[in-house]
C-alpha positions in Angstrom: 93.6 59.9 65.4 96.0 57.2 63.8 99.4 58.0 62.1 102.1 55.8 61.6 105.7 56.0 59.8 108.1 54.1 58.0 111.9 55.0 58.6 114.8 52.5 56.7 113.1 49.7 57.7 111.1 49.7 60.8 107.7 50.7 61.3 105.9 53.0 63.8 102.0 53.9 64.2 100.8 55.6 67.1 96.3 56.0 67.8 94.1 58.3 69.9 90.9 58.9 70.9 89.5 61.7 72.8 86.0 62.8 72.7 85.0 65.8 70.5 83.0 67.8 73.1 85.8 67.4 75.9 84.1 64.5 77.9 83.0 61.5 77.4 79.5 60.6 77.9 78.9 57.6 80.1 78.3 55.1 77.4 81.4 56.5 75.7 83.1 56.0 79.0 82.2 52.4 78.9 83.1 51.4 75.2 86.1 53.3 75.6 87.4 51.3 79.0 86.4 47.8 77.2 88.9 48.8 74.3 91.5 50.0 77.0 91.3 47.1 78.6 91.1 44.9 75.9 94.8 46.3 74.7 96.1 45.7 78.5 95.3 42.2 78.3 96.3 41.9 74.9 99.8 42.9 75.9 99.8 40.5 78.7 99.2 37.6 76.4 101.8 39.0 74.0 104.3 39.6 77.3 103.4 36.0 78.5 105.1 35.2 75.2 107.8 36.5 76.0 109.1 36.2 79.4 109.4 33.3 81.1 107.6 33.5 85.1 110.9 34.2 86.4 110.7 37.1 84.1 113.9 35.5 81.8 113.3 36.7 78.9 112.3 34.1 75.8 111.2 34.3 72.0 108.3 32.4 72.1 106.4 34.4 69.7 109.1 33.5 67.5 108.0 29.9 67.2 104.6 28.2 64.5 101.3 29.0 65.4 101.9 32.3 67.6 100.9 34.9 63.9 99.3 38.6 63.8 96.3 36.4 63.2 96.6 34.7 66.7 97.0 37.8 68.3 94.1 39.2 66.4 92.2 36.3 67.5 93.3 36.8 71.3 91.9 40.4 70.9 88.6 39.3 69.6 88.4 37.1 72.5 89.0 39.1 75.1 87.2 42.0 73.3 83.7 39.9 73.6 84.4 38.1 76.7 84.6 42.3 78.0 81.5 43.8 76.1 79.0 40.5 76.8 80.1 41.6 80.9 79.2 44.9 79.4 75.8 44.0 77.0 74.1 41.0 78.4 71.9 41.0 75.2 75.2 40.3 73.3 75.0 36.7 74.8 71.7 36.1 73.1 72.9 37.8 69.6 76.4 35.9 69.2 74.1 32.4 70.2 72.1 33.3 67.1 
């Protein structure tokens, strides 16, 4: 499921995913914890961004080069570093 809302100004969206029997099948299991994780270390990169490691609080993403297109970029990264861990053939395709 994904909704999302606009109110004066600010935007909201908010996605699910649930399997449609109830459970999720192994493989589903997998595929779904590689996109879990994927977000969880997506939000650590954004986080990194912005507090410092004293955990002061900085507006880094605020500065050139760190875009929606970064970030997309980070997500892909992290998204096959996860599923080639995952797919071992993937290595071979993405060579290609």
């Amino acid at each position: 499921m994904d909704a999302g809302c606009e109110y004066h100004g600010y935007v909201s969206d908010v996605t699910r995913t649930w399997p449609v029997s109830g459970r999720f099948s192994s493989a589903q299991r997998d595929l779904y914890e590689v996109v879990r994780t994927t977000k969880e270390e997506l939000i650590q990169v954004i986080m990194s961004h912005f507090f410092s490691a004293s955990g002061n609080p900085r507006l880094q993403l605020c500065r050139p080069g760190v875009t929606l297109n970064y970030l997309h970029s980070e997500a892909n990264e992290i998204l096959i570093s996860q599923l080639k861990s995952m797919f071992p053939i993937i290595n071979l395709v993405l060579k290609h």
